[in-house]
Legacy VTK file of the C-alpha trace (Angstrom):
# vtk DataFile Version 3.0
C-alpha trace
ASCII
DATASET POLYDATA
POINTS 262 float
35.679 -17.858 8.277
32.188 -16.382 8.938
30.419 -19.476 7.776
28.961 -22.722 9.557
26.149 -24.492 8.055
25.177 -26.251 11.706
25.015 -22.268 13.274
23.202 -21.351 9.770
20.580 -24.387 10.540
19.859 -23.803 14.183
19.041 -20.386 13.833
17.154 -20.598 10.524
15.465 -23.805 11.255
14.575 -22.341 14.685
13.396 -19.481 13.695
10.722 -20.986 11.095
9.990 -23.954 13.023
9.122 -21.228 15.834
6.649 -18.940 13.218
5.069 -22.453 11.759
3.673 -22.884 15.567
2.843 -19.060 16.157
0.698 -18.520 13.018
-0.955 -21.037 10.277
0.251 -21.769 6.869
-2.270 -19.014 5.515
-0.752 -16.288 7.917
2.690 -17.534 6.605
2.086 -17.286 2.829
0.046 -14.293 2.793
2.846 -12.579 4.865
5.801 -13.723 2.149
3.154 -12.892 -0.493
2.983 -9.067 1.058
6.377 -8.265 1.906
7.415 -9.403 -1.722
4.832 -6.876 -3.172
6.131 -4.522 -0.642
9.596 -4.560 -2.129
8.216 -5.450 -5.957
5.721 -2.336 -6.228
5.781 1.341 -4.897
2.907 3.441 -4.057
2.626 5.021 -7.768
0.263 8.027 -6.669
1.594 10.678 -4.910
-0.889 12.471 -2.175
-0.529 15.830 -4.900
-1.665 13.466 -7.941
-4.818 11.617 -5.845
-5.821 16.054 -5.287
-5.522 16.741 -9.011
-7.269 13.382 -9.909
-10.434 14.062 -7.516
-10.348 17.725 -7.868
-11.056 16.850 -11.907
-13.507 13.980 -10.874
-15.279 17.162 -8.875
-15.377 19.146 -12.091
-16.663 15.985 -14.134
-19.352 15.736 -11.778
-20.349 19.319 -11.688
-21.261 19.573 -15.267
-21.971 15.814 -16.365
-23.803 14.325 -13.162
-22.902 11.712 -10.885
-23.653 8.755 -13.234
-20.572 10.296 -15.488
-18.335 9.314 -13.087
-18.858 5.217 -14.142
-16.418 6.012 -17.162
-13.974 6.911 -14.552
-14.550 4.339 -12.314
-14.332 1.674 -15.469
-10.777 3.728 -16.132
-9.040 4.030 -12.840
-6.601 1.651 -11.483
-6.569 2.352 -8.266
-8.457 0.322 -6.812
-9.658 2.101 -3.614
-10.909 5.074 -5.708
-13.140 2.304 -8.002
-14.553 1.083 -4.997
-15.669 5.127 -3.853
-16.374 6.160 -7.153
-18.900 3.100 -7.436
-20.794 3.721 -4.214
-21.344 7.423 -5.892
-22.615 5.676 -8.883
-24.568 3.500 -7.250
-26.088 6.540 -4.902
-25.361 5.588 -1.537
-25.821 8.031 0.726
-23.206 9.562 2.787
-23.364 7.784 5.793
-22.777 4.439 4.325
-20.309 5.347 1.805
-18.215 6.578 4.853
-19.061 3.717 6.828
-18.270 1.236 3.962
-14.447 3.123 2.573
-13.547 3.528 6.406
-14.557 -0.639 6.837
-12.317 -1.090 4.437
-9.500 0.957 5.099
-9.580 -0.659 8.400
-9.493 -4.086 7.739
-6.845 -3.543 4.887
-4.320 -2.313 7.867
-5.518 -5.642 10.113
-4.298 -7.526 7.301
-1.154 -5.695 6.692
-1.062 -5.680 10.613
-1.031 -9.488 10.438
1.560 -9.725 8.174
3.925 -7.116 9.697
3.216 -8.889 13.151
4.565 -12.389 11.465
8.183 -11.060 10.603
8.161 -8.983 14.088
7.823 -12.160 15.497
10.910 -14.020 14.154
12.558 -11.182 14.661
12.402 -11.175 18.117
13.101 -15.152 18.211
16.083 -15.190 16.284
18.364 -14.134 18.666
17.386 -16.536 21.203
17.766 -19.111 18.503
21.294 -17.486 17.893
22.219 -18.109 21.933
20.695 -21.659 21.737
23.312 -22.365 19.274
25.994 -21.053 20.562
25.034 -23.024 23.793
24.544 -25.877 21.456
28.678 -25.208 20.809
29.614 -24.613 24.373
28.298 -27.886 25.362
30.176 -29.923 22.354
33.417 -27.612 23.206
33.264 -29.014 26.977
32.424 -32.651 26.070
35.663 -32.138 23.773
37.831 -30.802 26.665
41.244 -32.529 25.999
40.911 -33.053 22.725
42.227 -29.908 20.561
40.594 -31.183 17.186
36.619 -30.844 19.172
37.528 -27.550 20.701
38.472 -25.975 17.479
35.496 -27.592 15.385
32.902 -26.448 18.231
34.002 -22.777 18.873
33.354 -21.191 15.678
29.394 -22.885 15.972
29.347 -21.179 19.204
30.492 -17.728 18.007
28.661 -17.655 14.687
24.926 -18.908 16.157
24.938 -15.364 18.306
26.101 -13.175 14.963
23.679 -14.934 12.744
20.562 -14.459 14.722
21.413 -10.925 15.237
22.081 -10.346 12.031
19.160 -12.241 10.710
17.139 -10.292 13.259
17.882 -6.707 13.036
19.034 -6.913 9.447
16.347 -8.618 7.516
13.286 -9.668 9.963
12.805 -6.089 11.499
13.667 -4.230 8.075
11.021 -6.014 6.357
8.344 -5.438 8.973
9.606 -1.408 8.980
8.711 -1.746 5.083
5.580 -3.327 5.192
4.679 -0.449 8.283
6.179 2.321 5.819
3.714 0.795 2.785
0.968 0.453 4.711
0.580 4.017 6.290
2.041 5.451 2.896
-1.685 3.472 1.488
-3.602 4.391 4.361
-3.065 7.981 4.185
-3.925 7.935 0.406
-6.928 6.154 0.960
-8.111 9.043 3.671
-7.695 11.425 0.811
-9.829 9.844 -1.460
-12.040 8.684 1.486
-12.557 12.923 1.945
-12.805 13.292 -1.466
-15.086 11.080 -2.489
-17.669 12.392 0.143
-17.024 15.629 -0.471
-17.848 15.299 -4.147
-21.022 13.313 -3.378
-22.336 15.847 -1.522
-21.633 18.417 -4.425
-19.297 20.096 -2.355
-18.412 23.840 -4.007
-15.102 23.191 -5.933
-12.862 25.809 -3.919
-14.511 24.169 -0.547
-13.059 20.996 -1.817
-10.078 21.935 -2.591
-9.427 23.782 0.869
-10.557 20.329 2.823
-8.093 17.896 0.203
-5.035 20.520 0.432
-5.226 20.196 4.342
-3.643 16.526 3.444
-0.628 18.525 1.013
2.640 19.958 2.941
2.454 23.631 2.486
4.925 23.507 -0.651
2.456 21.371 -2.547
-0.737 23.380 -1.739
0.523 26.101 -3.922
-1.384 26.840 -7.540
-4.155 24.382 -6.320
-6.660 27.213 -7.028
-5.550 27.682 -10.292
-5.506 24.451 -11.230
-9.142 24.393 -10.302
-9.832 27.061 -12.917
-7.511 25.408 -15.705
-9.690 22.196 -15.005
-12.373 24.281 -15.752
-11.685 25.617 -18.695
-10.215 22.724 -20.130
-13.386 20.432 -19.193
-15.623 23.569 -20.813
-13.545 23.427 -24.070
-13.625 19.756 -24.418
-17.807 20.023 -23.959
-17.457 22.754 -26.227
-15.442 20.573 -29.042
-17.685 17.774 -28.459
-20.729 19.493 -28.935
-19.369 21.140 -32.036
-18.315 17.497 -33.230
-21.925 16.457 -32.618
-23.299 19.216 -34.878
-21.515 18.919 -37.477
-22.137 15.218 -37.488
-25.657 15.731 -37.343
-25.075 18.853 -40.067
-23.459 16.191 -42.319
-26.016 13.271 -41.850
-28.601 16.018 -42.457
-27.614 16.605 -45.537
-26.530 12.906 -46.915
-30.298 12.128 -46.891
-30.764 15.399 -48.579
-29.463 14.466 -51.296
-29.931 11.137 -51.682
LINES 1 263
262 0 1 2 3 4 5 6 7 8 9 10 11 12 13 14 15 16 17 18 19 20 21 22 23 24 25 26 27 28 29 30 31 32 33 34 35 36 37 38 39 40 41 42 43 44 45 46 47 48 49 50 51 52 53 54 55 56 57 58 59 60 61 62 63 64 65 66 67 68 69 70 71 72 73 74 75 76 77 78 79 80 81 82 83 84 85 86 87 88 89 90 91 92 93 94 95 96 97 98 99 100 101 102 103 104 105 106 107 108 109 110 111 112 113 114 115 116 117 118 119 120 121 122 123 124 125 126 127 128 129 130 131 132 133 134 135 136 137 138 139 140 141 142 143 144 145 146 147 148 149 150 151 152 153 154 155 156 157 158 159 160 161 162 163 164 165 166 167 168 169 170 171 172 173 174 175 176 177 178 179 180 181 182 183 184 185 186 187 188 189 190 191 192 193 194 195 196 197 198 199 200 201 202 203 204 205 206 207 208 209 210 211 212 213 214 215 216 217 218 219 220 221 222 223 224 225 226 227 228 229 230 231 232 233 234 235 236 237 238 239 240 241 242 243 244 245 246 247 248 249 250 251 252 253 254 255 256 257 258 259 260 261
């Protein structure tokens, strides 16, 4: 009862045909290509995770140099955070390791931006594509005045055009640009955190300093223990030196005497 292919294809056709002449095929694909990864893959890091994570970069740093942090830039997945962690490596200074993250935070949202804009656009189209249709049935219903059979195959394609670019509208167009919104601040706001982070830890920030500035990015609820956690990094990265230093001796102990006695 709810279905008619010819409403279906004026307001579907309409609506594409309309976003093929507002952006080029690029804009198009890279827009599909984005809001399926928006749906396909959350935001795995949490803003209380990305703390933790630099906090123990921060400690890393403290006691094994900057140039330590390469193994951790080699083992991170996120990708922003590679991209920080090598400008440290690399010793940029602090200027243009701000002015290089914050280049690329910004043209990661224009792209996202460009993207969102594409399904905001159909979205507003498709209802006018809905009340071409259904004008599209009016006219066929009045060229059929007299003849019963015309009438009732023309009414339901002048009914259904207005439901289905409503629906296509403010059911899947707007809802997908809302996601693609939602994932990009959700991004955004992680990259500021490691964006701080990372600038704090080049400039060998003092650990508690550091973790003050990052927990201003925490709700309240989540800023709780963070000092603590700064110690147990502590003395977990101190016993791990410790072991592998002890390691290293005895190796060398062991080698020592092997040519001893040979």
């Amino acid at each position: 009862m709810y279905f008619n292919l010819a409403s279906f294809l004026v307001v579907s056709s309409g609506t594409i045909g309309a976003a093929f002449l507002s952006f080029p095929c690029d804009r198009l694909k890279n827009a599909y290509q984005v809001a399926l990864n928006s749906y396909k893959k959350e935001v795995v890091n949490s803003p209380d995770e990305i703390v933790n994570l630099l906090l123990d970069i921060s400690v890393r740093s403290r006691y094994d140099g900057i140039l330590s942090l390469e193994k951790v830039e080699k083992a991170t997945t996120i990708s922003f955070l590679k991209t920080g962690l090598g400008l440290l490596v690399d010793g940029y200074k602090e200027d243009e390791t701000r002015s290089i993250l914050h280049n690329e935070m910004h043209y990661f949202k224009t792209r996202r931006q460009h993207s969102e804009r594409v399904f905001r656009t159909m979205a507003l189209v498709a209802p006018g594509f809905g009340v071409a249709g259904s004008i599209i049935g009016l006219i066929g219903m009045l060229y059929g005045v007299g003849d019963t059979g015309v009438i009732l195959k023309t009414i339901p394609a002048a009914l259904t055009s207005t439901l289905y670019g409503t629906v296509l509208s403010y059911y899947v167009l707007v809802p997908i640009a809302e996601n693609i919104h939602s994932k990009t601040q959700k991004e955004l706001y992680m990259q500021s955190i490691v964006t701080d982070g990372i600038i704090e830890i080049g400039k060998e920030q003092n650990l508690y300093k550091l973790e003050k500035r990052l927990s201003s990015f925490l709700t309240p609820s989540s800023r709780e223990g963070k000092q603590e956690s700064i110690l147990e990094l502590r003395r977990r990265y101190i016993k791990m030196k410790t072991e592998q230093k002890t390691q290293k001796e005895g190796a060398e102990i062991y080698s020592k005497k092997v040519r001893q006695s040979s």
